[in-house]
C-alpha positions in Angstrom: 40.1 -12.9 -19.4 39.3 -9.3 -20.5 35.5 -8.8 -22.0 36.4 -5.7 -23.1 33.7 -2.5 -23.0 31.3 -4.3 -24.8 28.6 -6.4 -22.7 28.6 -10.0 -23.7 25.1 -10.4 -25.9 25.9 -13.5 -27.7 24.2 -16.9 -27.4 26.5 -19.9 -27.5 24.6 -20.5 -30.9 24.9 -17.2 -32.0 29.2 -17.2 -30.9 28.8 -20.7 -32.9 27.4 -19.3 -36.2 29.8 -15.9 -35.6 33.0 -18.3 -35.3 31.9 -20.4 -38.1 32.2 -23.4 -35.8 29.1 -25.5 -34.2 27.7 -25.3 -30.3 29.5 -29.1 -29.4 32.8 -27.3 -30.8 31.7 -24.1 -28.5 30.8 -26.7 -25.5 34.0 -28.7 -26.0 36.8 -25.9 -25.8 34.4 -24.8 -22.8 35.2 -28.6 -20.8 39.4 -28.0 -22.2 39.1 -24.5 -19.9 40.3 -23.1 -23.3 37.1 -20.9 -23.6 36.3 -19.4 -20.2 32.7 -19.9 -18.9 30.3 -17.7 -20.6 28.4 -14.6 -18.5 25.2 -15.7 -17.0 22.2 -14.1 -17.4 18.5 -14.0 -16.8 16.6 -17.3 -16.9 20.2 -18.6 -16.5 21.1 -18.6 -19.9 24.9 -17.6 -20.8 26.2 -15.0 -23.1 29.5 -14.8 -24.5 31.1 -11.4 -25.7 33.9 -10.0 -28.2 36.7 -11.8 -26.3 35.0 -15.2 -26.5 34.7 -14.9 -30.4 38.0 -13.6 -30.9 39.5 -17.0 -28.2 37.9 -18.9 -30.1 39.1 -17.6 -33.5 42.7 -17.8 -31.9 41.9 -21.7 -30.7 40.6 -22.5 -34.4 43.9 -21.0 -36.2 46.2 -22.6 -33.7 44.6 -26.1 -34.7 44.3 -25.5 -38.6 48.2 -24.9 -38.0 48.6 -28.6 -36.8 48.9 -27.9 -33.1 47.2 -30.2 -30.7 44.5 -29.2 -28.1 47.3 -29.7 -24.8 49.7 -27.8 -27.5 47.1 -25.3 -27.8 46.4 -25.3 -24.0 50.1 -24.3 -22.8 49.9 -22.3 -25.6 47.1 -20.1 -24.1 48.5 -20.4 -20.8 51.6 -18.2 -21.9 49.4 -15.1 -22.9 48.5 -12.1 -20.9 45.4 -12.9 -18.7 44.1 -9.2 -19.5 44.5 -9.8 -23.2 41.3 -7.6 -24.7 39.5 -8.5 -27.7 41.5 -6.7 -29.4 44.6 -8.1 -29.0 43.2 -11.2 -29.2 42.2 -10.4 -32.7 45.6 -9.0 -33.2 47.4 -11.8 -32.4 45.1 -14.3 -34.4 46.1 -12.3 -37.5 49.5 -12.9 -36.5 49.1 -16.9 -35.9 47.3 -17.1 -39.5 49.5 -14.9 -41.2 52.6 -17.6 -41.8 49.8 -20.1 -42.8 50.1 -22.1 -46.1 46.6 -20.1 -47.1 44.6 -17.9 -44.7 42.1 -17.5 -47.3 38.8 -18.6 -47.6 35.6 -17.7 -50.3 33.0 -17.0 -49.4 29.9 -15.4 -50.5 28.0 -12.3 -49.9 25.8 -14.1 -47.0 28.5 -16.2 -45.6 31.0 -12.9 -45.3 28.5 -10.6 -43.3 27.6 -13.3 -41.1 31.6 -14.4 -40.8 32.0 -10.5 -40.4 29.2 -10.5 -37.5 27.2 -7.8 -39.4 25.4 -6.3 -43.0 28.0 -4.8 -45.3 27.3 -2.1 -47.7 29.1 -1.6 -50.8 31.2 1.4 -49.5 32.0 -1.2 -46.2 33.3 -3.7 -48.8 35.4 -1.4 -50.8 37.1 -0.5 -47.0 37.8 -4.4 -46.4 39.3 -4.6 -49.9 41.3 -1.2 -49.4 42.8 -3.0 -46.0 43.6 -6.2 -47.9 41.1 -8.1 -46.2 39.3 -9.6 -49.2 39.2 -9.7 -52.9 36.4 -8.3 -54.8 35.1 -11.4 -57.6 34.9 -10.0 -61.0 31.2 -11.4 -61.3 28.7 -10.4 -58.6 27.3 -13.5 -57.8 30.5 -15.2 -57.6 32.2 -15.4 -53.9 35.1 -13.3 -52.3 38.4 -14.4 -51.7 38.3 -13.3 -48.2 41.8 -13.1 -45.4 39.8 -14.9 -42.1 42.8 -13.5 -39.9 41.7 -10.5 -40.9 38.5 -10.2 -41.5 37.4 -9.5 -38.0 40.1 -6.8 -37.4 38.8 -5.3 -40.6 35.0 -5.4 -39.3 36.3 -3.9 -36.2 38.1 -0.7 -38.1 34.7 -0.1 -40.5 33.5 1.8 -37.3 36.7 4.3 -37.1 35.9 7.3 -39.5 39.2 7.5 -41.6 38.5 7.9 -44.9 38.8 5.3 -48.0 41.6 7.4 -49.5 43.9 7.4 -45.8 43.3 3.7 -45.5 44.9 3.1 -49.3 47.4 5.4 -48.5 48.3 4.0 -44.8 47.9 0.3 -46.9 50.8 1.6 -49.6 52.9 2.9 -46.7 53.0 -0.4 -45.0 53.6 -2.4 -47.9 56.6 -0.3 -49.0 58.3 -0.7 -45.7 57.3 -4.1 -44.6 58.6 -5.1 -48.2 62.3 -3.0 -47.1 62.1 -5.2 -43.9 61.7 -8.5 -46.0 64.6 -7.7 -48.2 67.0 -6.6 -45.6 66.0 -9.2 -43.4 66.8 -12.0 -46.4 69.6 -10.6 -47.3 70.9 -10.3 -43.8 70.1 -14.5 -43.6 71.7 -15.3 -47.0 74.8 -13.3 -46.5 75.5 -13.8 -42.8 74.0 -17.1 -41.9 73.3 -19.3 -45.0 76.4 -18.7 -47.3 78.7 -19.4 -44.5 76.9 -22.7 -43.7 76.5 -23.5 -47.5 80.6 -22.9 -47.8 81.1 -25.3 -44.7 78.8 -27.6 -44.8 78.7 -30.5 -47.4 76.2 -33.0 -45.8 73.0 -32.6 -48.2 71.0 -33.4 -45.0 72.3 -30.6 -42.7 71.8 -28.4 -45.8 68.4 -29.2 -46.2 67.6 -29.0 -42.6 69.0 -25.0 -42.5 66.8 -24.6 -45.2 64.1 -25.9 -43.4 65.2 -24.0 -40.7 64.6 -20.7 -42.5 61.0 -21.9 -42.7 60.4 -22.1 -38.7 62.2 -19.0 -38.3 58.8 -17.1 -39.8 56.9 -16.4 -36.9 59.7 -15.7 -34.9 60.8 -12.8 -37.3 57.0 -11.7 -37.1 56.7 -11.5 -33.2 59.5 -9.5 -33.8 59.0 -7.2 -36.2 55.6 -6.7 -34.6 56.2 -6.1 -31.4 59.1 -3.6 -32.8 56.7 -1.8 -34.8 53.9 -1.4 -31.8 56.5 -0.3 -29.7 57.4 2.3 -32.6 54.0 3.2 -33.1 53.0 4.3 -29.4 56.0 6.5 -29.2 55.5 8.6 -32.6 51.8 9.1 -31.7 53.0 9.6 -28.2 55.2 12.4 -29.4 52.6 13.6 -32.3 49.7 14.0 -29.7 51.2 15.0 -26.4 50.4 18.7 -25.4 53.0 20.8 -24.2 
């Protein structure tokens, strides 16, 4: 598995506290081959880095969506061995995004150690302008906080676009994603569930299309996002080539 740029630093307590998980959960995934060994250093102690946290972020979702650990094991198997942290991340936010409820609170102590660093005011006004948390109205009460993407949000704090770009880039995505939804509904309810509905009179075979509509969620995200990364590389292929 890719490590990425950055050298692994952690301790398997300090991957533990990041993850919000404890060192037998660390250990255990480790003895599943679902975490790969850590790096070892000096005085033999290990040290796990970006790609660790962000595996073992992915391993945590995939069970809090009800998958087993052998589930979770072919699951892994299946995904590009070169997979950086990033796309790690990236696809975590995917996994937890047809959750029930990716959201957590949290307080101010429990988010900066959850985000892996301090957070200043102006850094929390970026994670809210991205949709990654919820500001309380009382300042000692907790955020509501997105987990699948809080560490995607932590990551883009670094890149130096401006508050006012990310709200715009934020209202741009909604808008369209929003068109995508609609189209995509509408395209199910005219095409694929009247029909059925006209044809079908068994309650049970109409309640499970419904419930197939459900399932069909994460399918429709791979989709769209793979569609829109595709997209994306070749408009800022074409905006940023030189002649």
């Amino acid at each position: 598995m890719a490590t990425g740029t950055e050298e692994p630093t952690l301790t398997v307590d300090e991957l533990a506290a990041r993850a919000g998980v404890t060192v037998r959960t660390v250990r255990f995934y480790g003895t599943r081959g679902l975490l790969p060994p850590p790096v070892i250093g000096p005085r033999r102690v290990g040290h796990y880095g970006p790609a660790h946290l962000s595996r073992l972020a992915l391993i945590e979702e995939l069970q809090r969506q009800g998958m087993t650990l052998s589930a979770i094991e072919r699951y892994l198997e299946q995904l590009p061995p070169d997979l950086s942290a990033h796309d790690l991340a990236i696809h975590r936010a995917l996994v937890a995004s047809w959750a029930p409820d990716a959201a957590e609170d949290m307080d101010r102590a429990e988010l900066e150690r959850r985000a892996g660093r301090a957070l200043t005011e102006a850094d929390v006004d970026r994670l809210a302008a991205m949709g990654v948390l919820e500001r309380p109205a009382d300042a000692d009460a907790v955020y509501r906080v997105d987990v699948g993407l809080l560490r995607l949000g932590a990551e883009l704090l670094d890149v130096p676009i401006a508050h006012e770009t990310i709200l715009a880039a934020r209202t741009v995505l909604l808008e369209h994603t929003r068109s995508a939804a609609q189209e995509l509904t509408r395209l199910f309810r005219d095409e694929v569930w009247g029909p059925y509905r006209e044809r079908e009179s068994d309650p049970e075979h109409v309640k499970a299309m419904k419930s197939l509509s459900a399932h069909m969620q994460p399918m429709v995200l791979q989709a769209l996002l793979t569609a829109f990364q595709r997209s994306l590389k070749e408009e800022l292929r074409a905006a940023f080539t030189t002649e």
